[in-house]
N, CA, C and O of each residue as an XYZ file, in Angstrom:
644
protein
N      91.149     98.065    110.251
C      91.371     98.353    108.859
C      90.326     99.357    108.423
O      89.329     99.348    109.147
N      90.304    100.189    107.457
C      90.285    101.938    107.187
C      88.966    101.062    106.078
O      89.397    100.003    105.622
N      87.848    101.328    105.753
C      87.178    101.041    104.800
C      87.043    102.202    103.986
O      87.035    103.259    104.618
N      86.924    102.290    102.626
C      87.074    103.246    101.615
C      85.647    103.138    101.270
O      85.131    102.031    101.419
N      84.827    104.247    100.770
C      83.707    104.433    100.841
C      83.596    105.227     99.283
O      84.141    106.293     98.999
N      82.816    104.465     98.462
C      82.670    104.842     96.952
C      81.589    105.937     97.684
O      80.817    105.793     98.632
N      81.935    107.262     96.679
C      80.481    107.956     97.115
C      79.476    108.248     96.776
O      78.667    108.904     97.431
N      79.293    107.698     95.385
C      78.420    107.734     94.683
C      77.594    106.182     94.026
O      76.802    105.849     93.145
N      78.592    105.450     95.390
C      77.969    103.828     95.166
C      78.176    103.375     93.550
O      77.078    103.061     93.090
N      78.883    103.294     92.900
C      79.166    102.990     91.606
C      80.465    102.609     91.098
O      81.218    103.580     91.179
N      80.955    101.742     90.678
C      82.221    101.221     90.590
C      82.684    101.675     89.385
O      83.799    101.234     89.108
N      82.107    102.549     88.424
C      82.438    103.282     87.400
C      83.246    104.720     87.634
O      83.885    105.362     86.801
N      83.012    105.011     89.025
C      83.558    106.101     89.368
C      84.916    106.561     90.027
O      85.490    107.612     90.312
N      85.194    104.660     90.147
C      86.980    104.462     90.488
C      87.938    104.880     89.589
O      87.901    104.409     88.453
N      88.724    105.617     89.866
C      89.652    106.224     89.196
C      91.316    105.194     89.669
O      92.419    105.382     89.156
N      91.044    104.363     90.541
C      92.556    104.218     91.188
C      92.285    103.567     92.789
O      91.475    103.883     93.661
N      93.435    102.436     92.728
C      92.993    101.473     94.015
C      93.312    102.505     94.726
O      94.176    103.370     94.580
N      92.117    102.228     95.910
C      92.709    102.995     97.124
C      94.014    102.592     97.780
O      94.599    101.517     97.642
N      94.384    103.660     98.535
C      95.623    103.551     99.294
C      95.892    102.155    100.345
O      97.025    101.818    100.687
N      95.061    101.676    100.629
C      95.449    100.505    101.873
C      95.439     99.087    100.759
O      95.578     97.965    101.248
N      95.248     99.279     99.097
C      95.516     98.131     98.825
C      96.372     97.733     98.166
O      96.063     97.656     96.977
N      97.535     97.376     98.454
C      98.771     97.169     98.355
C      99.397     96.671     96.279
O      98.699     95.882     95.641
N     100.326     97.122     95.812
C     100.278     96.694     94.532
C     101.366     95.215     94.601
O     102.051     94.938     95.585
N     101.308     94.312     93.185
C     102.077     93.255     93.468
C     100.794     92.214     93.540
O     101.066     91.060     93.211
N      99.707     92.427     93.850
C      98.816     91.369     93.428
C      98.288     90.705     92.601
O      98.566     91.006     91.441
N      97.284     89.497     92.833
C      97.023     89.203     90.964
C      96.113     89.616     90.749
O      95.391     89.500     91.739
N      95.555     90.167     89.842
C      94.205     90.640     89.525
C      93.347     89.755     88.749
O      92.163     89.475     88.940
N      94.106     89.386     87.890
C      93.500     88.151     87.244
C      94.542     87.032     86.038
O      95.632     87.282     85.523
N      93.591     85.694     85.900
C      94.193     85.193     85.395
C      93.347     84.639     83.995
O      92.127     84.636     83.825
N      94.334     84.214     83.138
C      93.369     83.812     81.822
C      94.624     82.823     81.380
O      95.780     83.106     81.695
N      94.249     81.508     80.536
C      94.537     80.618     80.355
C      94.310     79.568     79.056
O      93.173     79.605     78.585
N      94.972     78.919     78.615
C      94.579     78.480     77.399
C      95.375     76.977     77.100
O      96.566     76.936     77.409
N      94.668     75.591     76.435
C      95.882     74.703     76.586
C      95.425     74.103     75.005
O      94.383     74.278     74.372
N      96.530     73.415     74.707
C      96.232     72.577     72.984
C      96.800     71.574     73.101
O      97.825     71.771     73.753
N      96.674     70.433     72.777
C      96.558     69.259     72.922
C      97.168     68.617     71.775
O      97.779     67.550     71.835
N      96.970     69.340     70.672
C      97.174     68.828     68.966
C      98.561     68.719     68.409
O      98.819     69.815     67.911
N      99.612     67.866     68.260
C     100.662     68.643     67.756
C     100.753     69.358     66.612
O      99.951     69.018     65.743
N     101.768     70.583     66.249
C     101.880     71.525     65.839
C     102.930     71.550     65.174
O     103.899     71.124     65.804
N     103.180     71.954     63.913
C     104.493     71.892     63.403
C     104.867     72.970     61.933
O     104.096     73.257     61.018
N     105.896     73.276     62.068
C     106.149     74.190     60.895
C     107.627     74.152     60.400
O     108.553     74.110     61.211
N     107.867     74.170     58.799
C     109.190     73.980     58.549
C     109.328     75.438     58.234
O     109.892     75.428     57.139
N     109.093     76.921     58.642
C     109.362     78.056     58.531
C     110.660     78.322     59.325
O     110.621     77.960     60.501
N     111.694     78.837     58.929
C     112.394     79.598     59.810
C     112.341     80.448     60.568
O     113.017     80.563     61.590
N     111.321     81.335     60.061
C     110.613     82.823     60.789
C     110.052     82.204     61.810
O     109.915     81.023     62.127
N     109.784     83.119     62.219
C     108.610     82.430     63.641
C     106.782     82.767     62.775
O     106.324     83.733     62.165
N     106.341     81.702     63.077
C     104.818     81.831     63.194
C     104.061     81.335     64.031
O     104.581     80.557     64.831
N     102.547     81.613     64.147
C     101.888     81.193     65.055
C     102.017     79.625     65.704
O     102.240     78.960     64.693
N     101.996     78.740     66.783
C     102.247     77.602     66.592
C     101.198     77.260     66.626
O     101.057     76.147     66.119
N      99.978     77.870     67.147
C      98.560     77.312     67.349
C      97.459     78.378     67.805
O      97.157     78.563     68.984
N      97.085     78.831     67.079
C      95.546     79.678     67.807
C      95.216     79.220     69.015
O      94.870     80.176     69.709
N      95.143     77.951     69.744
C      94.993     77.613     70.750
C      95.972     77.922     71.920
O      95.620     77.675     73.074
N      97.243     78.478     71.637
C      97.986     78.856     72.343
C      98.249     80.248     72.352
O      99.260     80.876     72.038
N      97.008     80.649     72.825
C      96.521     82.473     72.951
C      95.951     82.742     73.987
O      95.021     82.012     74.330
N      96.339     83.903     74.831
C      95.415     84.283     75.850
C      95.094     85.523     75.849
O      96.030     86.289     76.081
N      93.790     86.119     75.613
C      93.486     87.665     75.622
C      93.371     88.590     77.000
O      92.353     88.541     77.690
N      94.522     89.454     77.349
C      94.063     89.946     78.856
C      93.805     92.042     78.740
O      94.443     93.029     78.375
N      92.893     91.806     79.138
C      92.460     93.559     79.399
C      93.337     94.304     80.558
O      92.733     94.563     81.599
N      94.829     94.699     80.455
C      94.853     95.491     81.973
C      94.095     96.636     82.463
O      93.666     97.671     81.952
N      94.066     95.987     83.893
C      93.402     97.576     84.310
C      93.501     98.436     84.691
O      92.611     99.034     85.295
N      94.708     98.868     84.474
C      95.583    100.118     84.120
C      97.325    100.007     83.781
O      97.948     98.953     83.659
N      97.774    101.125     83.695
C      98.545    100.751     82.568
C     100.076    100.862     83.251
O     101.158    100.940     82.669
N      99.761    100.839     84.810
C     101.140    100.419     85.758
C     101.040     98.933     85.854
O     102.008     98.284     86.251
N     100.151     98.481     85.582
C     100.403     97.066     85.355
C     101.593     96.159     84.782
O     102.551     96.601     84.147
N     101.361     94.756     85.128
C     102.264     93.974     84.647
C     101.526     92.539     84.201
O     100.430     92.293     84.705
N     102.125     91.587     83.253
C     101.832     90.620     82.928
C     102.217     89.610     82.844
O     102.493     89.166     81.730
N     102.369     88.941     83.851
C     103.129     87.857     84.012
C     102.708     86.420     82.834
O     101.786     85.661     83.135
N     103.234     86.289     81.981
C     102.898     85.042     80.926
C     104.064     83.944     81.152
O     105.270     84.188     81.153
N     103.346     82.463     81.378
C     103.988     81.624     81.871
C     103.390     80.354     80.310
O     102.232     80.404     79.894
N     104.288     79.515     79.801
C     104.279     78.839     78.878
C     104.730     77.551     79.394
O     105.623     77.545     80.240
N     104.055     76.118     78.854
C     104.748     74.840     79.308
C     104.199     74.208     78.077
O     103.072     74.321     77.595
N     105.598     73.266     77.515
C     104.618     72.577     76.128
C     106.258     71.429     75.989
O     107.297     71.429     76.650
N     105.854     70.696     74.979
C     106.770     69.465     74.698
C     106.970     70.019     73.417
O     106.046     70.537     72.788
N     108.330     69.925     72.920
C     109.180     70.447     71.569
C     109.925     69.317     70.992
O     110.249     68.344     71.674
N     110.222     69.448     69.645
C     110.944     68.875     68.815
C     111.620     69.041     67.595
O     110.970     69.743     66.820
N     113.002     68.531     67.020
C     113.075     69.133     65.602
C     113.035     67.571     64.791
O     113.375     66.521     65.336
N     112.635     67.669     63.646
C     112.471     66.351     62.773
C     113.677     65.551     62.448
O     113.370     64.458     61.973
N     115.417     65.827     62.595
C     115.983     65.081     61.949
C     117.606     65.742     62.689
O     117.915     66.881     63.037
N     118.292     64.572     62.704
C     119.552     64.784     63.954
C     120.321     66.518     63.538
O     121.421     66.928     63.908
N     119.667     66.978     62.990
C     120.525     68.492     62.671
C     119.343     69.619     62.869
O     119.454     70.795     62.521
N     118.346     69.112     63.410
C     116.887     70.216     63.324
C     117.123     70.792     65.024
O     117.482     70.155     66.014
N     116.813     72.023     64.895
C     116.080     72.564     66.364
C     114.733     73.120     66.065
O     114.446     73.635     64.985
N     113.824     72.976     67.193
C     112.963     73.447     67.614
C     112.925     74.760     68.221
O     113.456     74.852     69.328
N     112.391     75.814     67.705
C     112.744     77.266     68.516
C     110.856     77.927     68.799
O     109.924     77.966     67.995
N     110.930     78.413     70.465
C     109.670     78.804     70.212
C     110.143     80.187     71.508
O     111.079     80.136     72.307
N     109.102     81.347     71.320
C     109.084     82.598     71.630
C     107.887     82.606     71.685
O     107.049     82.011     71.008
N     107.730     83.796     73.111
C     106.365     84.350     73.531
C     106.094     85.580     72.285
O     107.031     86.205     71.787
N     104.769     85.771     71.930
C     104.090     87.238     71.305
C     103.524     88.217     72.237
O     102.565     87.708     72.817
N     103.781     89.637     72.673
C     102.546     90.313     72.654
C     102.002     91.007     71.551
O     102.638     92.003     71.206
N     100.889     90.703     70.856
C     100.227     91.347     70.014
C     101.453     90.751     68.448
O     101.701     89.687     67.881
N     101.840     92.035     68.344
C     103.105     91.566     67.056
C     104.521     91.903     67.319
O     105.431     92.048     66.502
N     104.540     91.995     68.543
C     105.645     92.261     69.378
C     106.434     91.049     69.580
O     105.795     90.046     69.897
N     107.556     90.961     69.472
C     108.452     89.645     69.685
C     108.981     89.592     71.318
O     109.681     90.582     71.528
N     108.886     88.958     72.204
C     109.441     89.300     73.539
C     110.418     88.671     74.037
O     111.027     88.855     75.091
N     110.586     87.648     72.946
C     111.994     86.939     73.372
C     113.591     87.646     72.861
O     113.940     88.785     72.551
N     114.342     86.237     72.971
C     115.308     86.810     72.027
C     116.135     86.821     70.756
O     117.108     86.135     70.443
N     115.299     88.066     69.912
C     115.601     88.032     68.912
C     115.239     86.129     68.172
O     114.462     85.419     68.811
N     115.833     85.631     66.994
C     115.776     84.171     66.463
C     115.802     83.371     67.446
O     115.167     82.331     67.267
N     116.555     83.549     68.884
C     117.025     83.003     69.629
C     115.333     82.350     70.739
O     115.164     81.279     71.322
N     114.460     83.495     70.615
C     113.401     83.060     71.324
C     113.634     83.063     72.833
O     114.317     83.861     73.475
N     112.950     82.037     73.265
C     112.952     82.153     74.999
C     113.482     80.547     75.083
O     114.152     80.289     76.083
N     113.195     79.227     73.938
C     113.524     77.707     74.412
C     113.705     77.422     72.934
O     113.229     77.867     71.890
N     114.579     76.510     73.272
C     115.380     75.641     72.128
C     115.594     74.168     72.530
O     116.205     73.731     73.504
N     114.644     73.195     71.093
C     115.513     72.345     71.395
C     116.002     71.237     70.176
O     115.814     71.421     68.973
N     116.494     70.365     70.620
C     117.315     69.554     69.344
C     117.275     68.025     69.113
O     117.371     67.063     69.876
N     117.111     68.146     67.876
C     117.336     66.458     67.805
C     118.718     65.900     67.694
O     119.562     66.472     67.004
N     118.937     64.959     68.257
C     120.422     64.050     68.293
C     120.154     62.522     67.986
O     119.342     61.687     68.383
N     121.133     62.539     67.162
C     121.174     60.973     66.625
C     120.612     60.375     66.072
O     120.671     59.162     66.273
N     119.783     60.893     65.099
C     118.744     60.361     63.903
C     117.746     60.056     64.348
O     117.045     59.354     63.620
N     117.256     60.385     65.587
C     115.871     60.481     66.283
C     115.403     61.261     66.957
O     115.990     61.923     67.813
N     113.677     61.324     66.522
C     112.862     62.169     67.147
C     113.267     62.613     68.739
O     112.833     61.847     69.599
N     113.824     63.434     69.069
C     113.892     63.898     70.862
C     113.426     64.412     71.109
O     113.931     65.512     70.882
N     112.148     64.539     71.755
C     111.558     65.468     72.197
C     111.723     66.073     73.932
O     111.919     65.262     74.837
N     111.631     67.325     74.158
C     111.832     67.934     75.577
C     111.008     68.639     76.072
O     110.812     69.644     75.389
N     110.377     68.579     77.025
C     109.566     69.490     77.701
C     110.187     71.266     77.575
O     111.394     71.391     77.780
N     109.773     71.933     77.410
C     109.843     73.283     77.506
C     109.024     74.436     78.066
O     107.850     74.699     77.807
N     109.970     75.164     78.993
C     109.118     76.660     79.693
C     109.516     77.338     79.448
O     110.744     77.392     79.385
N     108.691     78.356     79.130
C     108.703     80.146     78.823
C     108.305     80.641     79.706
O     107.160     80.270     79.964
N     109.004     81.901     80.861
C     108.284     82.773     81.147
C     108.689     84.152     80.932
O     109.874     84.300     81.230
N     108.007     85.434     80.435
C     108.180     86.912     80.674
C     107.079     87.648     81.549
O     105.904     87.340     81.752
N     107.722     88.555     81.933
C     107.120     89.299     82.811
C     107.083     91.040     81.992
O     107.935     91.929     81.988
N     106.230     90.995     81.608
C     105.629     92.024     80.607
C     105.512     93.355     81.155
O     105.639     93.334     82.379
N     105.335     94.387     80.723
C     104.800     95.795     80.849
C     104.339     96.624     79.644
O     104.744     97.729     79.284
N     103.441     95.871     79.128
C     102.217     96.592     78.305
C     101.603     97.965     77.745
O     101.005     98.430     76.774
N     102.515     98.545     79.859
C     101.076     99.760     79.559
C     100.249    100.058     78.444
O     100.458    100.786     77.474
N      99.126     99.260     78.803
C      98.088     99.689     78.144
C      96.945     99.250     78.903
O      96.986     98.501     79.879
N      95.875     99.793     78.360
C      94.378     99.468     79.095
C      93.089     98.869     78.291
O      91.910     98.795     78.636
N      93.878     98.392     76.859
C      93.400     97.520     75.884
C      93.841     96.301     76.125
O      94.671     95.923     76.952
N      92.873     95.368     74.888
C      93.219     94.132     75.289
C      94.301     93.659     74.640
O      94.248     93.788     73.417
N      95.432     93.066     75.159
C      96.739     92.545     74.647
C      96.581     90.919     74.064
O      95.844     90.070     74.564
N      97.290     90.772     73.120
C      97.281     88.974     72.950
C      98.564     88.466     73.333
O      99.502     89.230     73.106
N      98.879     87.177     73.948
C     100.070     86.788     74.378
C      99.716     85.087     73.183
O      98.857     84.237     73.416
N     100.470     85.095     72.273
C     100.485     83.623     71.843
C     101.988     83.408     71.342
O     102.722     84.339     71.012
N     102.424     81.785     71.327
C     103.113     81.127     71.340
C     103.413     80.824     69.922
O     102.675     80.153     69.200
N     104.695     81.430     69.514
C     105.696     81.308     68.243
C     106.277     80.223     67.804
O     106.542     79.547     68.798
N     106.600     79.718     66.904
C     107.810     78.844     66.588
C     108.240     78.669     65.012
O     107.619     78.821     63.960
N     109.544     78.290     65.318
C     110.375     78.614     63.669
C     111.122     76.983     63.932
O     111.049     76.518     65.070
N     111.537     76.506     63.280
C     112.751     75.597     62.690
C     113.992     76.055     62.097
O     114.085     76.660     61.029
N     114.967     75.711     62.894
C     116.597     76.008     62.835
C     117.096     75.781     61.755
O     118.108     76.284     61.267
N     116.126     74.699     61.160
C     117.323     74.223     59.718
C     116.310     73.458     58.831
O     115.241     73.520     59.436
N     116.148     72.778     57.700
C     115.509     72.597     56.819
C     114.794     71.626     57.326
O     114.747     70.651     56.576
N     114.022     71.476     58.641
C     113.319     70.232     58.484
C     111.989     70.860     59.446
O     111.646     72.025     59.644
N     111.650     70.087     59.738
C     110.328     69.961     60.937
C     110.450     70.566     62.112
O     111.435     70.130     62.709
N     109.669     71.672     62.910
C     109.780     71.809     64.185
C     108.246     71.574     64.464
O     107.190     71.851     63.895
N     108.767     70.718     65.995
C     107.102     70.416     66.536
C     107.108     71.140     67.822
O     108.055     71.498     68.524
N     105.493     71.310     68.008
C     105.232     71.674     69.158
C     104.282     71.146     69.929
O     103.306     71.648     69.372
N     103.694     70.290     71.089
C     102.897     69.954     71.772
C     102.624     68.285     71.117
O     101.688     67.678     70.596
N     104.096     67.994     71.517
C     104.950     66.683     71.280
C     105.031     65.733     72.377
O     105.336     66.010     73.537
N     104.602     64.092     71.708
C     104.707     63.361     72.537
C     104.123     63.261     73.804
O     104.692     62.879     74.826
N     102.738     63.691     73.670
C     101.755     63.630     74.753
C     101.634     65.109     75.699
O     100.927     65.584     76.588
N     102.744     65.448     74.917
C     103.111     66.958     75.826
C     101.930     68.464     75.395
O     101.944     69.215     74.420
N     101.062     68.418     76.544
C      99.892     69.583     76.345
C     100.556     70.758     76.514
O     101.463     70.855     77.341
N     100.168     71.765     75.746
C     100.889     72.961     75.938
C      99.748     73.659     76.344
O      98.602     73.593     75.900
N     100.351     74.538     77.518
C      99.421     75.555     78.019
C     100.261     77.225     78.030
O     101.483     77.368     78.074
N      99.563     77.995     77.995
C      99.753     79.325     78.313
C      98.367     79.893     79.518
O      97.161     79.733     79.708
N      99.721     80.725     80.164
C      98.905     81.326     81.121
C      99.308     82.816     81.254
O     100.378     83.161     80.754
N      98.557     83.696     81.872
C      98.603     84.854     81.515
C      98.514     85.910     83.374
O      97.341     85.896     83.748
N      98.993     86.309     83.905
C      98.882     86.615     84.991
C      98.586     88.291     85.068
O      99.272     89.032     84.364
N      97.770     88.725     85.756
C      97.910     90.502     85.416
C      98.057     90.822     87.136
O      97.235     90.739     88.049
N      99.615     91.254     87.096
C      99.622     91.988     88.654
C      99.521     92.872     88.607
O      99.541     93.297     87.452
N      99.315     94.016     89.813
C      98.802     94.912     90.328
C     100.405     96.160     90.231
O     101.515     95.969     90.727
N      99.975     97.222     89.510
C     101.484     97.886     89.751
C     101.532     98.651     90.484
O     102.605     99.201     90.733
């Protein structure tokens, strides 16, 4: 194997992985979990929790961002859904109202469901991006998030482009 030789010994002076190191890797990861449940009778989407934020710097702007979401959902009353969507920055990445997970109450009781989000991002950029976790309510009542013992985490992946 070919060793690449900085020539001025300084890692400030990288412009670009060398050639023998392959793209598709992870470069790094950043992570975040909340514990608290969360709830909002907004229709819009808003934040569901400051705690469900992860700040990632790419390091360069062929990059990609893999953001992976796991949390427990709920709506308050047999006609409510729960709707939640990934953010970058103020960017919506799901779909449209529709979000990335939905879920519902049936039969005049609390149901709660585990729920995953994932997108696979392209940023380009070489600033720092925020990825946090949205949620709205379908209909006039309660939507929860990080329900029924259910920890919600976000994770944030930056591969190599």
């Amino acid at each position: 194997m070919a060793l690449t030789k900085i020539n001025n010994n300084t890692l400030s002076a990288v412009t670009a992985l060398p050639s023998a190191i392959a793209t598709g890797k992870v470069l790094q990861v950043v992570t975040a979990t909340d514990t608290t449940e969360r709830s909002t009778t907004s229709n819009s989407f808003v934040t569901a929790s400051n705690s469900l934020t992860v700040n990632i710097t790419p390091a360069s702007t062929s990059n990609k961002i893999y953001v992976v979401v796991s949390a427990g959902m709920h709506g308050s009353t047999t006609t409510a859904n729960a709707v939640a969507t990934i953010y970058r920055d103020s960017t919506d990445l799901g779909s449209g109202t529709s979000g990335f997970a939905v879920t519902y109450a049936e039969g005049g009781a609390d149901i709660g469901s585990p729920v995953s989000m994932t997108v696979l991002d392209s940023p380009s950029s070489t600033s720092q991006v925020t990825y946090q976790v949205y949620i709205r309510a379908g209909s006039s009542a309660n939507a929860f998030i990080n329900t029924f013992s259910e920890k919600g985490t976000i994770t944030a992946f930056e591969i190599a482009g």
